[in-house]
DSSP file (Angstrom, degrees, kcal/mol; ACC not computed):
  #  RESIDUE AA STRUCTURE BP1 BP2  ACC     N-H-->O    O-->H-N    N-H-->O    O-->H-N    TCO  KAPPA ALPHA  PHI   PSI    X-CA   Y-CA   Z-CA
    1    1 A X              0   0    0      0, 0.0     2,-0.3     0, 0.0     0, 0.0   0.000 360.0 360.0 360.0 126.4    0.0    0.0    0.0
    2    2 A X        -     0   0    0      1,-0.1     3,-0.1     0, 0.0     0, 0.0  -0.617 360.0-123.3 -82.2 154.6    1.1    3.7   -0.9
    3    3 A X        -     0   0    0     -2,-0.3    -1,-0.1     1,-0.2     2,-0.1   0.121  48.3 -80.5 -70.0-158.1    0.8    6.3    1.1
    4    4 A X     >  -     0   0    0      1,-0.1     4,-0.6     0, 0.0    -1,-0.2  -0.312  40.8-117.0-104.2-171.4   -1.2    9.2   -0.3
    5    5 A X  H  > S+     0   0    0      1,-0.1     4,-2.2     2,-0.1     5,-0.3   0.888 113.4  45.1 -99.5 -38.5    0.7   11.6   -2.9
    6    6 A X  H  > S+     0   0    0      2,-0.2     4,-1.6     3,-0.2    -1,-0.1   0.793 108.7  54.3 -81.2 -11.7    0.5   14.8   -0.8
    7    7 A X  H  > S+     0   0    0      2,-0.2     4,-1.4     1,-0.1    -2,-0.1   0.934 112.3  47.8 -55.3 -75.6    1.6   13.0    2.6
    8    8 A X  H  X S+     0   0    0     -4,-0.6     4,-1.3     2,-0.3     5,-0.2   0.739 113.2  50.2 -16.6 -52.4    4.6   11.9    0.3
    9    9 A X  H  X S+     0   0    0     -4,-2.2     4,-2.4     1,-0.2    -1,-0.2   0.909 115.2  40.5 -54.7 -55.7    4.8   15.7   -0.7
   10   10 A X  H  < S+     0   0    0     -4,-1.6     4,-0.5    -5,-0.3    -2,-0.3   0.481 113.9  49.0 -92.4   2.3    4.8   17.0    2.7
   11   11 A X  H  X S+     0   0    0     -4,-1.4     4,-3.1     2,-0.1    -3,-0.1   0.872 111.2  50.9 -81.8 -65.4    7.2   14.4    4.5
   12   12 A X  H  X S+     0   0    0     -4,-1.3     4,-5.0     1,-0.2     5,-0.2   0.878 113.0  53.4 -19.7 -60.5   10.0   14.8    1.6
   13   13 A X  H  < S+     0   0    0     -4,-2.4     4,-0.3     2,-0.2    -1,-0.2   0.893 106.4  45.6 -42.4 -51.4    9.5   18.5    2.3
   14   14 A X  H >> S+     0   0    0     -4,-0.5     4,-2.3     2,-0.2     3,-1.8   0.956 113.6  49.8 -59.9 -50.2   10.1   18.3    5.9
   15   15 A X  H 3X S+     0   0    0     -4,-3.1     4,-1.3     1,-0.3    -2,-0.2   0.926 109.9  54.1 -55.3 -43.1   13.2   16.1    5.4
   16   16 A X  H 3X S+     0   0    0     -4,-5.0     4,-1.6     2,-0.1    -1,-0.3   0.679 111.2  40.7 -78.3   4.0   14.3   18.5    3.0
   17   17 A X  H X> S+     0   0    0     -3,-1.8     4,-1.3    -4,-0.3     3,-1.1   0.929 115.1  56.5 -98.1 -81.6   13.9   21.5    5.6
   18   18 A X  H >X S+     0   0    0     -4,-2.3     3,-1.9     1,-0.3     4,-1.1   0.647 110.9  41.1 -23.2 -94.2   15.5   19.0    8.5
   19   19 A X  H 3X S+     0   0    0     -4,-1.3     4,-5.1     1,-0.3    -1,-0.3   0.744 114.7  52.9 -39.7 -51.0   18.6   18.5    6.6
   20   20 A X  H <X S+     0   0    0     -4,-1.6     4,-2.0    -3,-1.1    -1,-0.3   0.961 113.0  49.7 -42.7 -43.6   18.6   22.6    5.4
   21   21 A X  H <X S+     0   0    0     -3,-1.9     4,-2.6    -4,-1.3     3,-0.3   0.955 107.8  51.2 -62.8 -51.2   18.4   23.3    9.2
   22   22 A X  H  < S+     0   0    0     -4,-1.1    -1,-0.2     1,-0.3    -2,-0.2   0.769 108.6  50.3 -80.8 -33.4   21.3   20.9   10.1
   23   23 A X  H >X S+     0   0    0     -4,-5.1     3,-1.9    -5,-0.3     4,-1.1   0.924 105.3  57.9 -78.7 -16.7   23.6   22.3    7.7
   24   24 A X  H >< S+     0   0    0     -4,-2.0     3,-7.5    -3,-0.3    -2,-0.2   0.985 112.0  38.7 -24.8 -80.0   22.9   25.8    9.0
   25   25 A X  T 3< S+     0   0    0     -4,-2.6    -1,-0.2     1,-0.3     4,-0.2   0.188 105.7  66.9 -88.2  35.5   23.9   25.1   12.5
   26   26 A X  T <4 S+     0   0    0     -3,-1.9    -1,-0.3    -5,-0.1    -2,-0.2   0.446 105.9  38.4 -95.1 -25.0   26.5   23.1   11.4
   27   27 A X  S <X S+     0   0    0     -3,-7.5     4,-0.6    -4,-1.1    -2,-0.2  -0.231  94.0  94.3-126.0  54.8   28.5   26.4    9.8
   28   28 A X  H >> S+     0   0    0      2,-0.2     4,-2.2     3,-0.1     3,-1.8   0.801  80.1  58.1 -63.2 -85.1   27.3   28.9   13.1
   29   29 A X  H 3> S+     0   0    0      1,-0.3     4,-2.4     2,-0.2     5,-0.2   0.718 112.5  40.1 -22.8 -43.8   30.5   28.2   14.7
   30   30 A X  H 3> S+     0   0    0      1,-0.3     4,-3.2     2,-0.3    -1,-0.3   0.953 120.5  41.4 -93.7 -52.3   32.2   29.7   11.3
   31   31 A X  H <X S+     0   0    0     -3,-1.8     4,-2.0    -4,-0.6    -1,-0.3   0.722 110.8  54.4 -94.3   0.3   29.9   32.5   10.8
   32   32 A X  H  X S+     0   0    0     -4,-2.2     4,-2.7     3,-0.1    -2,-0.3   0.881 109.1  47.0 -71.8 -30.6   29.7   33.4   14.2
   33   33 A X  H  X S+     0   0    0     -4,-2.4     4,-1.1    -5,-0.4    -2,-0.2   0.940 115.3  51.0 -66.6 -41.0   33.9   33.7   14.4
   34   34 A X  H >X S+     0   0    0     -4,-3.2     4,-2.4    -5,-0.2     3,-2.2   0.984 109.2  54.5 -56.8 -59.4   33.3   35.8   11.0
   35   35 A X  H 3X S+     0   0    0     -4,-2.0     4,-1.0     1,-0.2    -1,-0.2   0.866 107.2  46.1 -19.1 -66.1   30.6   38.0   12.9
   36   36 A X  H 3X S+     0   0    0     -4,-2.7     4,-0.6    -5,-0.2    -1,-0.2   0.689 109.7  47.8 -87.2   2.0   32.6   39.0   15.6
   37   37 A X  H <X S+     0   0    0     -3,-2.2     4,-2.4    -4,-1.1    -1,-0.2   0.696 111.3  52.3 -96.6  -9.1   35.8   40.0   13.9
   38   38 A X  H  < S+     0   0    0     -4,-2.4     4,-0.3     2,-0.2    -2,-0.2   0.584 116.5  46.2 -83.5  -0.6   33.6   42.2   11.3
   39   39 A X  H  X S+     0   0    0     -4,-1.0     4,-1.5    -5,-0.4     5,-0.2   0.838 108.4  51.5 -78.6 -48.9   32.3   43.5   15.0
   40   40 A X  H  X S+     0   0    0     -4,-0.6     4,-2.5     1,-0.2    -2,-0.2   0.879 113.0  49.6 -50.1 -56.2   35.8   43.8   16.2
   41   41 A X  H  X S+     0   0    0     -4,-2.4     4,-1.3     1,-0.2    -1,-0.2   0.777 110.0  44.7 -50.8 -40.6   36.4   45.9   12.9
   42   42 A X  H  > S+     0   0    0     -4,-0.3     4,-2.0     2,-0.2    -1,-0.2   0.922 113.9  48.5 -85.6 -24.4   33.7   48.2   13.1
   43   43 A X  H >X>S+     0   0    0     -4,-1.5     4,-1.7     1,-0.3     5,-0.6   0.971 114.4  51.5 -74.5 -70.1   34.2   49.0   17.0
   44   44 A X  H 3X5S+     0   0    0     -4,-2.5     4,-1.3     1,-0.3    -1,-0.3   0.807 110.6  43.9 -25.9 -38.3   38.0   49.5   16.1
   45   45 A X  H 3X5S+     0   0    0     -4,-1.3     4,-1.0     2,-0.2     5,-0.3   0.984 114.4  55.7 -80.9 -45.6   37.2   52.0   13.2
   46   46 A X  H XX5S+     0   0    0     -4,-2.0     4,-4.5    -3,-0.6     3,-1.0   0.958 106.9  45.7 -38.7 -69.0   34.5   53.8   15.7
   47   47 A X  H 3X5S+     0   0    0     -4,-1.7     4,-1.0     1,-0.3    -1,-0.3   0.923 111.9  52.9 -65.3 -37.2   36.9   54.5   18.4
   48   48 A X  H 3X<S+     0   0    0     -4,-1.3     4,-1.5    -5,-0.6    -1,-0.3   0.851 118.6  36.9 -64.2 -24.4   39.5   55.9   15.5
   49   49 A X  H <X S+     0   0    0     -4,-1.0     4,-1.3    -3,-1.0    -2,-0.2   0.663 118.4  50.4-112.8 -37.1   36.7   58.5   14.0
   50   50 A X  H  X S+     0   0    0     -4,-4.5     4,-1.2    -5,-0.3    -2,-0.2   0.779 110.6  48.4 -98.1  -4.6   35.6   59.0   17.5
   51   51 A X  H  X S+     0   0    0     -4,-1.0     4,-1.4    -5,-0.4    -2,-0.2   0.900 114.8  48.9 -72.0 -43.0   39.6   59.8   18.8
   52   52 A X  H  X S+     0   0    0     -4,-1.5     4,-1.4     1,-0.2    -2,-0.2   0.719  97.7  64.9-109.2  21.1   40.0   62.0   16.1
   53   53 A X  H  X>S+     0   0    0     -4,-1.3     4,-3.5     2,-0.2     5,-0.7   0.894 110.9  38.5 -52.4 -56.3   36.9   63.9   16.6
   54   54 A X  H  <5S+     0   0    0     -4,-1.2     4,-0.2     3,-0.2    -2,-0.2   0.830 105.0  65.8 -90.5  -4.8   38.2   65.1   19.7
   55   55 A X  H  <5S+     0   0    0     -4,-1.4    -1,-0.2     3,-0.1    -2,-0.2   0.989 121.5  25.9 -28.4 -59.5   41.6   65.5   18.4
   56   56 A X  H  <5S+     0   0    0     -4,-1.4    -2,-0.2     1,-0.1    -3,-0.1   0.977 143.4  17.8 -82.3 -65.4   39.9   68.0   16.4
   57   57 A X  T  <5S-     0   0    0     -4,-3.5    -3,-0.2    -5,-0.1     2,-0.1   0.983  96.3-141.3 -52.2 -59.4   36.4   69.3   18.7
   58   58 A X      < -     0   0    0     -5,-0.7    -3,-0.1    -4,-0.2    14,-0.1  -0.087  59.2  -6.4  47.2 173.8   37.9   67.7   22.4
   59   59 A X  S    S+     0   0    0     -2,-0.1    13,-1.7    12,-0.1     2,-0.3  -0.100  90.7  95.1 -43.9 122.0   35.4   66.2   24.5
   60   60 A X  B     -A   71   0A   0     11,-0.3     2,-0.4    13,-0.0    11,-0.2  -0.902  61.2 -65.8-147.5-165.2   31.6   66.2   23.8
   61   61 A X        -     0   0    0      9,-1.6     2,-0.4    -2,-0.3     9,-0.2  -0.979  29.9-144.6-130.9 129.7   28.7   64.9   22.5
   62   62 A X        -     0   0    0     -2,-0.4     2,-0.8     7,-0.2     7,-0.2  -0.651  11.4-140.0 -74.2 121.4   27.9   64.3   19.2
   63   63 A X     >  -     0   0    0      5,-3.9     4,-2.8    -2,-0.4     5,-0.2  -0.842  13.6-161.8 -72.9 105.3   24.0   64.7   17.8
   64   64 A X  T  4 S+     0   0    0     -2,-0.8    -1,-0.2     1,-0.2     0, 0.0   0.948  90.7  43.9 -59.2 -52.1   24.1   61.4   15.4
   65   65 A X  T  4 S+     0   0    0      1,-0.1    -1,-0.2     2,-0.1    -2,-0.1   0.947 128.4  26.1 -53.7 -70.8   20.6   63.4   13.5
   66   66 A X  T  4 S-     0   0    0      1,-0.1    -2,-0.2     2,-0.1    -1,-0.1   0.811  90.1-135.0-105.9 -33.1   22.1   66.8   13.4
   67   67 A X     <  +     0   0    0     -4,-2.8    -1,-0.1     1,-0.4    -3,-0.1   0.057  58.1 149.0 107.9 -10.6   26.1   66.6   13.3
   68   68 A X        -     0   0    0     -5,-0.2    -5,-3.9    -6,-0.1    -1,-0.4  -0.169  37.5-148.8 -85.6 171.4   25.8   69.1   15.7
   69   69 A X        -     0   0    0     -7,-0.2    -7,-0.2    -3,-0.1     2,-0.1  -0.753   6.4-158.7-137.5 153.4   28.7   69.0   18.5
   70   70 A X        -     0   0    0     -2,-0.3    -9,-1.6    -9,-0.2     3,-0.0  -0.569  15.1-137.1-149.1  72.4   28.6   70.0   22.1
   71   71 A X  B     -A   60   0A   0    -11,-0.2   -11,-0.3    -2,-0.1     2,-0.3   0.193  22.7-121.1 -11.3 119.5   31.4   70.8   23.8
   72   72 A X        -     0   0    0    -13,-1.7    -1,-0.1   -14,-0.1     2,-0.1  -0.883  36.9-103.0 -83.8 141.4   31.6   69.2   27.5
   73   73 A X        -     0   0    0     -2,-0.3    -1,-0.1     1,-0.2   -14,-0.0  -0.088  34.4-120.4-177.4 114.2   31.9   71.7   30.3
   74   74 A X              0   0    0      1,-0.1    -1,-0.2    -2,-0.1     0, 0.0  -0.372 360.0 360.0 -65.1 161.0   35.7   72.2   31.8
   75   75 A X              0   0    0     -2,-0.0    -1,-0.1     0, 0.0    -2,-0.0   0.405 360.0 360.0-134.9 360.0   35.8   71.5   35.2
């Protein structure tokens, strides 16, 4: 006896979503390592743009919306 032709449809399906899933979180480990050095990168570049902002300003706060710059308050 066969089984019906959409059971057949929808099992196949599933296996072929099981198996996508299993290589997924088979290559985390690998894009997670990639993730956190393009993380590494971006903090690294941040902290250079934001050193030679106050090279240039000195200390404040940046409005990210306006550009506008705010001097912090000597004390």
């Amino acid at each position: 006896m066969k089984i019906k032709e959409e059971m057949m449809e929808d099992i196949k399906a599933a296996q072929v979503r099981l198996s996508s899933i299993q290589n997924e979180l088979g290559s985390l480990p690998l894009r997670k390592e990639a993730l956190i050095r393009a993380y590494a990168e971006q903090e690294a570049k941040a902290q250079a743009i934001s050193d030679t902002i106050r090279e240039e300003y000195g200390d404040g706060v940046i409005d990210l919306e306006t550009g506008e710059f705010t001097a912090s308050e000597e004390e």
